[in-house]
KOLGU-4560 file (N, C-alpha, C; in nm, 3 decimals, padded with zeros to 5 digits):
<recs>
<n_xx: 08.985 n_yy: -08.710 n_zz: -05.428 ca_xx: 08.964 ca_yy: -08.595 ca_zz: -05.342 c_xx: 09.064 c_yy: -08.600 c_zz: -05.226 mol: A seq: 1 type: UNK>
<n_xx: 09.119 n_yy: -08.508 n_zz: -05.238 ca_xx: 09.241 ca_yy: -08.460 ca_zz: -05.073 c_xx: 09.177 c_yy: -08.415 c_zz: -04.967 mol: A seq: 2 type: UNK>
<n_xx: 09.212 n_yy: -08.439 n_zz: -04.845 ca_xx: 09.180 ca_yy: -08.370 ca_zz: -04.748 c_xx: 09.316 c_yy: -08.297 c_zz: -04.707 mol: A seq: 3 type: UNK>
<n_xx: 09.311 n_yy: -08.162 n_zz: -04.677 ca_xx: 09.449 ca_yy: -08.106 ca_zz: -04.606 c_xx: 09.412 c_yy: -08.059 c_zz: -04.458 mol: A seq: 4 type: UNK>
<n_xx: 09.517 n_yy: -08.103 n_zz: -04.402 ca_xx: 09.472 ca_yy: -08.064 ca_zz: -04.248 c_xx: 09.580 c_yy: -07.965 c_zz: -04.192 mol: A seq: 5 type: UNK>
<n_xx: 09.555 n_yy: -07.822 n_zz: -04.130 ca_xx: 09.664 ca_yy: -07.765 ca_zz: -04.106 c_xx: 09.647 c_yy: -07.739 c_zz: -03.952 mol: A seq: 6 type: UNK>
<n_xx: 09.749 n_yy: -07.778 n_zz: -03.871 ca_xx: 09.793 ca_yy: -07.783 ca_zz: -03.719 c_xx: 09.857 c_yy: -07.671 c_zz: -03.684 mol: A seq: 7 type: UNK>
<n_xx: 09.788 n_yy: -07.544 n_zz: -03.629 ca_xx: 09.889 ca_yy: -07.415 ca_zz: -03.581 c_xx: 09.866 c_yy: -07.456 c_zz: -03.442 mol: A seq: 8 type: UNK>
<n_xx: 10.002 n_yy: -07.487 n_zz: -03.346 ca_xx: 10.000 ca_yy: -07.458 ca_zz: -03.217 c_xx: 10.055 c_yy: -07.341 c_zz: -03.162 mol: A seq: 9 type: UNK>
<n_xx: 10.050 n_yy: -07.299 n_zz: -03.088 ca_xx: 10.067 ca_yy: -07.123 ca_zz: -03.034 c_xx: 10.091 c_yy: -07.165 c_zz: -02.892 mol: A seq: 10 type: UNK>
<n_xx: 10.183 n_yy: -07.089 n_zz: -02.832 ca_xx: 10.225 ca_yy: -07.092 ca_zz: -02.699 c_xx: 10.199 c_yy: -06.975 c_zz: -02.596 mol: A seq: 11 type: UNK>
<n_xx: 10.121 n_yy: -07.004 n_zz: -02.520 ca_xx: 10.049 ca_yy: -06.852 ca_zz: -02.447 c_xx: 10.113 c_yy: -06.801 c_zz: -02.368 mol: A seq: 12 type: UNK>
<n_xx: 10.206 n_yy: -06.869 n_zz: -02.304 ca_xx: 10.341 ca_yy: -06.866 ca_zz: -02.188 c_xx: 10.397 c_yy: -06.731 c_zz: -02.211 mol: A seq: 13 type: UNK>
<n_xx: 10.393 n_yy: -06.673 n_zz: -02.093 ca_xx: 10.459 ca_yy: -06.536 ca_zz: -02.153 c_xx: 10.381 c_yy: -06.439 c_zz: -02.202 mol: A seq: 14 type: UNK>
<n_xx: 10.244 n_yy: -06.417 n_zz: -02.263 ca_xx: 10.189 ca_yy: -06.355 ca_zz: -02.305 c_xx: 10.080 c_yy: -06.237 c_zz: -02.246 mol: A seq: 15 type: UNK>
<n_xx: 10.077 n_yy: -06.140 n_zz: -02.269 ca_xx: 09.981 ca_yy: -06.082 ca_zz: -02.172 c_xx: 09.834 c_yy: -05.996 c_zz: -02.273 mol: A seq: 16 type: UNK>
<n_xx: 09.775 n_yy: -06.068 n_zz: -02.270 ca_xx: 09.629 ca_yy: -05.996 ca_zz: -02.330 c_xx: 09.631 c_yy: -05.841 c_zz: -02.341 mol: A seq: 17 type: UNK>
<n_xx: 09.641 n_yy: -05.773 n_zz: -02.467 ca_xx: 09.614 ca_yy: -05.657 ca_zz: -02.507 c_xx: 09.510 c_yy: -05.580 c_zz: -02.410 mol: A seq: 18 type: UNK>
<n_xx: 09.462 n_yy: -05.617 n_zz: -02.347 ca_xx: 09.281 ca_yy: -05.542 ca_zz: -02.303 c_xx: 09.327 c_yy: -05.565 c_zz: -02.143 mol: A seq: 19 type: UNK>
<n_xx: 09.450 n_yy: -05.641 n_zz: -02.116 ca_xx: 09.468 ca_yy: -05.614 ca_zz: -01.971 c_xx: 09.578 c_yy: -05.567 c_zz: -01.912 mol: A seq: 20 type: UNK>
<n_xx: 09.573 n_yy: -05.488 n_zz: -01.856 ca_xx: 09.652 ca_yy: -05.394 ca_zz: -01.831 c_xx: 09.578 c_yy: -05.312 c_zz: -01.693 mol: A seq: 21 type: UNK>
<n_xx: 09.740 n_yy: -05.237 n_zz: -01.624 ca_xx: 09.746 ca_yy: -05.182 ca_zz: -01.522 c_xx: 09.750 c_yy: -05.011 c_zz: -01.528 mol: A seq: 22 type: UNK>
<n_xx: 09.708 n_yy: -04.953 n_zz: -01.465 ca_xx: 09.714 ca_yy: -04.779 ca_zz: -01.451 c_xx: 09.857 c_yy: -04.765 c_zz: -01.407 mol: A seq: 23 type: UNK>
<n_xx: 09.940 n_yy: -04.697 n_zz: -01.467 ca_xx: 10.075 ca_yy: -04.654 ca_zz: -01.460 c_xx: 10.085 c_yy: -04.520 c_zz: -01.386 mol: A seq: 24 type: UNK>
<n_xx: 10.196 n_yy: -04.459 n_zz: -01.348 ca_xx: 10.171 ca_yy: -04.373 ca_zz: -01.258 c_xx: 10.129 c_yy: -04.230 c_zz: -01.323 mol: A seq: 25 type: UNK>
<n_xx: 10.176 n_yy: -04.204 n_zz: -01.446 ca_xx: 10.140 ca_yy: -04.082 ca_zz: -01.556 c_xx: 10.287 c_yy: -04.057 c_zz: -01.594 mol: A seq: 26 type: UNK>
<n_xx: 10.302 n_yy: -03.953 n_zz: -01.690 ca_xx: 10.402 ca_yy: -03.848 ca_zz: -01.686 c_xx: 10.311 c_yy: -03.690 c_zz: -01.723 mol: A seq: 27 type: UNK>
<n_xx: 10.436 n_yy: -03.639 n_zz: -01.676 ca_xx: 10.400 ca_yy: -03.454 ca_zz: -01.748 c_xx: 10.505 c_yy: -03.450 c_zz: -01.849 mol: A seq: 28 type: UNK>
<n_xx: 10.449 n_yy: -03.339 n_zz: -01.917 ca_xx: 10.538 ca_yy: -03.306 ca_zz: -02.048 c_xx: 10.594 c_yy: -03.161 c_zz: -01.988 mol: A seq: 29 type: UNK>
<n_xx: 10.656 n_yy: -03.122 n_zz: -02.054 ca_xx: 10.815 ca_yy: -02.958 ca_zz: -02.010 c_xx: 10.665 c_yy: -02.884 c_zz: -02.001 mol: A seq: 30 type: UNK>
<n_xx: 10.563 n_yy: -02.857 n_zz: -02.049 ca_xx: 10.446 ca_yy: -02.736 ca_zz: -02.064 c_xx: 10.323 c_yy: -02.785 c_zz: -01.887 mol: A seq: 31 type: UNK>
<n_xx: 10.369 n_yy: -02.899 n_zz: -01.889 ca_xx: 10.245 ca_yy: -02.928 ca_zz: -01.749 c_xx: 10.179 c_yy: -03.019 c_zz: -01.753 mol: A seq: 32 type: UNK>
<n_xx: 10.117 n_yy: -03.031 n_zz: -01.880 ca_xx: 09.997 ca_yy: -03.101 ca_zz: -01.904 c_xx: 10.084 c_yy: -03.272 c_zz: -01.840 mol: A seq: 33 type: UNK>
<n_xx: 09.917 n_yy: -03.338 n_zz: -01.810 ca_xx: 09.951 ca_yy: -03.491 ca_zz: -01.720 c_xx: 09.916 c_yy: -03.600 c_zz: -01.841 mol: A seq: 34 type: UNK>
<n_xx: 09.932 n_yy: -03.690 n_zz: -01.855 ca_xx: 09.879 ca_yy: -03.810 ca_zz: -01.946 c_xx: 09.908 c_yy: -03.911 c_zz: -01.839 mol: A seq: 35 type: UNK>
<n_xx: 09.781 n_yy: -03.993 n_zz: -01.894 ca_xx: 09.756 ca_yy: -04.115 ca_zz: -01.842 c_xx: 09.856 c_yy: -04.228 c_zz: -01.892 mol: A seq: 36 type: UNK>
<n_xx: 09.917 n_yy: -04.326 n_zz: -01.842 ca_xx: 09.952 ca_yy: -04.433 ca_zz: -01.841 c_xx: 09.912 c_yy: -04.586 c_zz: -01.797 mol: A seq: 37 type: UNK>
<n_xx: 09.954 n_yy: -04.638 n_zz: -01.883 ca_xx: 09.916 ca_yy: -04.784 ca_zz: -01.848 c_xx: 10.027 c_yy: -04.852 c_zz: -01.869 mol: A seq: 38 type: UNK>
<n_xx: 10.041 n_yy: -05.035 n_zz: -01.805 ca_xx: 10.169 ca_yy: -05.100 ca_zz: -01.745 c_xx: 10.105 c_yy: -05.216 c_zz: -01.823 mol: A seq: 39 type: UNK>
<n_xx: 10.178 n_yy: -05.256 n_zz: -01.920 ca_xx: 10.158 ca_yy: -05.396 ca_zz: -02.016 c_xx: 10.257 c_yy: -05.454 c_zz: -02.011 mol: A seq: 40 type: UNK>
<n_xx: 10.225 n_yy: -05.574 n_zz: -01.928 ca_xx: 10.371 ca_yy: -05.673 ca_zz: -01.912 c_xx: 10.457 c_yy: -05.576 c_zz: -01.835 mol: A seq: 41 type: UNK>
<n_xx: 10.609 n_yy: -05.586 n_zz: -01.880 ca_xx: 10.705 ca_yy: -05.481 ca_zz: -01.798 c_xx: 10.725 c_yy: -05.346 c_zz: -01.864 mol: A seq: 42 type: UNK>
<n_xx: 10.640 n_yy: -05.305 n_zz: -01.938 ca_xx: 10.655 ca_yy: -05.187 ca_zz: -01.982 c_xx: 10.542 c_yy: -05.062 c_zz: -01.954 mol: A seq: 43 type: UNK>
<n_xx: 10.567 n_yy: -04.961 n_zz: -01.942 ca_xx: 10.475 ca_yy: -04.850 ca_zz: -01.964 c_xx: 10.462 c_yy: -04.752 c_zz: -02.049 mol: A seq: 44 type: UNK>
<n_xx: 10.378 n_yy: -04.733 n_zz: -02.128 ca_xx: 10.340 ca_yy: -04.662 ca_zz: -02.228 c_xx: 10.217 c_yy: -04.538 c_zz: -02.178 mol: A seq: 45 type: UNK>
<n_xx: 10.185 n_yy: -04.448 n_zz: -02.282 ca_xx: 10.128 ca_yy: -04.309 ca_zz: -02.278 c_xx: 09.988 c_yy: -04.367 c_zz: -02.356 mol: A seq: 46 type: UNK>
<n_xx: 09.892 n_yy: -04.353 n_zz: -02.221 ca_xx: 09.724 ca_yy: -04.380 ca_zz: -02.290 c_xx: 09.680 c_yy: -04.224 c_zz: -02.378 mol: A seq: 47 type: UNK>
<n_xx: 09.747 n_yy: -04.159 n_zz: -02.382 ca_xx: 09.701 ca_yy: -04.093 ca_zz: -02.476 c_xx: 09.798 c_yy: -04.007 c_zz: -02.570 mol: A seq: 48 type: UNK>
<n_xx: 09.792 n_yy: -03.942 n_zz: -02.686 ca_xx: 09.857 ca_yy: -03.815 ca_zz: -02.732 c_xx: 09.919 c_yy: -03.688 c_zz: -02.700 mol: A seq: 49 type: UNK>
<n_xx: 10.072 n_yy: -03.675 n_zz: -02.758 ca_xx: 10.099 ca_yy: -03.535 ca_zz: -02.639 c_xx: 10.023 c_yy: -03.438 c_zz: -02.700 mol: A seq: 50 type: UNK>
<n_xx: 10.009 n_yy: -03.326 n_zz: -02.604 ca_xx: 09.959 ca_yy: -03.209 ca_zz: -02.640 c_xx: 10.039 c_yy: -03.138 c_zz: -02.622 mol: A seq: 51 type: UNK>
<n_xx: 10.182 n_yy: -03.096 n_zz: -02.602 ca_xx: 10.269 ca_yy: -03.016 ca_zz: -02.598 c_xx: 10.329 c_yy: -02.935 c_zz: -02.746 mol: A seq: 52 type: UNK>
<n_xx: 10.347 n_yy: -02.841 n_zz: -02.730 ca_xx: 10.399 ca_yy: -02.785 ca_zz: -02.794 c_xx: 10.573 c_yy: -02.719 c_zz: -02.848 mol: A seq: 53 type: UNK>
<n_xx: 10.577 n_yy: -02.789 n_zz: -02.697 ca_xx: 10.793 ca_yy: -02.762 ca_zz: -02.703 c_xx: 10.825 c_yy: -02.862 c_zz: -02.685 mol: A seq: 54 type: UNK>
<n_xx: 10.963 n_yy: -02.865 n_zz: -02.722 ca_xx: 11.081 ca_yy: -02.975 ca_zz: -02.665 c_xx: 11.089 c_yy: -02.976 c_zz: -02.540 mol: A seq: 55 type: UNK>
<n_xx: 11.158 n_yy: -03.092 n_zz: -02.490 ca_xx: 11.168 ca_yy: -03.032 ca_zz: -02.373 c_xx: 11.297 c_yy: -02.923 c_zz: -02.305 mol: A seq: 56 type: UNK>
<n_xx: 11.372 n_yy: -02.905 n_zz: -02.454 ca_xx: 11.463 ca_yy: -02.809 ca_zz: -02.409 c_xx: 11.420 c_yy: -02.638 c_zz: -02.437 mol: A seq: 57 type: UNK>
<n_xx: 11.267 n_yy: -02.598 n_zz: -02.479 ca_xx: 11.198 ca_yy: -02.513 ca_zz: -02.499 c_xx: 11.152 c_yy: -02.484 c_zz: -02.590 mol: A seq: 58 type: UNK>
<n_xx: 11.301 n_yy: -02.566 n_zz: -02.668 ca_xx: 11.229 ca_yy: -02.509 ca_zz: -02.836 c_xx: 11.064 c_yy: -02.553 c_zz: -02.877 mol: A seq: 59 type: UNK>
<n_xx: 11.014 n_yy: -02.490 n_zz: -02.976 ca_xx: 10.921 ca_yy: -02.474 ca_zz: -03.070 c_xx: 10.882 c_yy: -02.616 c_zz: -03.155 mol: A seq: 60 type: UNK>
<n_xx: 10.812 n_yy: -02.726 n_zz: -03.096 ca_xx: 10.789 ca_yy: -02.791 ca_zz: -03.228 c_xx: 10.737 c_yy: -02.747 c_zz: -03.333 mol: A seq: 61 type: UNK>
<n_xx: 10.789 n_yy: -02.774 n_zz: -03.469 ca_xx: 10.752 ca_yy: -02.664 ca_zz: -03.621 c_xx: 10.624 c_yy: -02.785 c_zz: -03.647 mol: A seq: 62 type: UNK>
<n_xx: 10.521 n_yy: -02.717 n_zz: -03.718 ca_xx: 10.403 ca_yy: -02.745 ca_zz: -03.749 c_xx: 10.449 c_yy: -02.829 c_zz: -03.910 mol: A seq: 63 type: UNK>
<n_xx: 10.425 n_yy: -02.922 n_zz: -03.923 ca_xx: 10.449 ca_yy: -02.993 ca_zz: -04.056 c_xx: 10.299 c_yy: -03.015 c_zz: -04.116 mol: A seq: 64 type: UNK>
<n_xx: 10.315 n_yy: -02.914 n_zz: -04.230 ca_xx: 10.145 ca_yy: -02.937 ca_zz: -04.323 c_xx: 10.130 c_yy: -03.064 c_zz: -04.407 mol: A seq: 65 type: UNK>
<n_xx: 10.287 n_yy: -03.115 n_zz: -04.446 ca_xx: 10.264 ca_yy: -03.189 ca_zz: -04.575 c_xx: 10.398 c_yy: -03.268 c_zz: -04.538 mol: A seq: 66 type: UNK>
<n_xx: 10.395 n_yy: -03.409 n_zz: -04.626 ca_xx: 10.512 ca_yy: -03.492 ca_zz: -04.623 c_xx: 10.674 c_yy: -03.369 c_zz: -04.717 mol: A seq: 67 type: UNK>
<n_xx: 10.601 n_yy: -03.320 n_zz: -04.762 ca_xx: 10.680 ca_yy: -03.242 ca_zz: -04.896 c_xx: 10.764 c_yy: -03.141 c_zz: -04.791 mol: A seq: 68 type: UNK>
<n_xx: 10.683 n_yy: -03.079 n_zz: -04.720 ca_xx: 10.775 ca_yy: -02.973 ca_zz: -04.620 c_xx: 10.830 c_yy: -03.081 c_zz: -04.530 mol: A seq: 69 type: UNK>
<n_xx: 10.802 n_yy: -03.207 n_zz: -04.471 ca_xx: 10.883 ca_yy: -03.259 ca_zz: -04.369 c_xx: 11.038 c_yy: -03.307 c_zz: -04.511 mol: A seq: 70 type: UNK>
<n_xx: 11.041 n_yy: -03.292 n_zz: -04.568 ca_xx: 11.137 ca_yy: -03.382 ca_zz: -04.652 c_xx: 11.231 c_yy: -03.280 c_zz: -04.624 mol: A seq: 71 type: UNK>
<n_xx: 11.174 n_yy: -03.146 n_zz: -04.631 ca_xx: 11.315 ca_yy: -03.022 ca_zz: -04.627 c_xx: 11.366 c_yy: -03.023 c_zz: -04.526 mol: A seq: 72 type: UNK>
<n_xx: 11.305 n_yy: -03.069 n_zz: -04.379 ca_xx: 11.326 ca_yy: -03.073 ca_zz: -04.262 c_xx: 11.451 c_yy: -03.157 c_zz: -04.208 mol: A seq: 73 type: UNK>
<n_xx: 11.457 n_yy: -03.278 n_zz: -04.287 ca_xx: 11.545 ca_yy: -03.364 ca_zz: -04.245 c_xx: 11.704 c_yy: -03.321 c_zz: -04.350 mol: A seq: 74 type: UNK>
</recs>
């Protein structure tokens, strides 16, 4: 009979816990609307989904129903 012994060491240095995090200042999108932000480590990211509807150069984002119509797109 074997015994196998497996040793994972992991280094936490540097690391910042998923679940902690700072309130970022927001952004707006070209239409108004505000989203929340949060500050993980040195970065800031968007706590939620845009809701915009344009670029920000005005245009129209096109509504994609299916992978099949995005394929014509590109």
């Amino acid at each position: 009979m074997s015994i196998v012994v497996l040793l994972v060491f992991m280094s936490c240095e540097n690391q910042i816990s998923p679940s902690i995090y700072i309130d970022g200042d927001g952004v707006y999108d070209v239409e108004g609307n505000y989203y929340k932000t949060v500050v993980i480590g040195d970065q800031e990211w968007m706590a939620e989904n845009l809701k915009t509807n344009l670029f920000c150069n005005g245009d129209s984002i096109p509504y994609l129903s299916s992978n099949e119509v995005y394929s014509y797109m590109i």
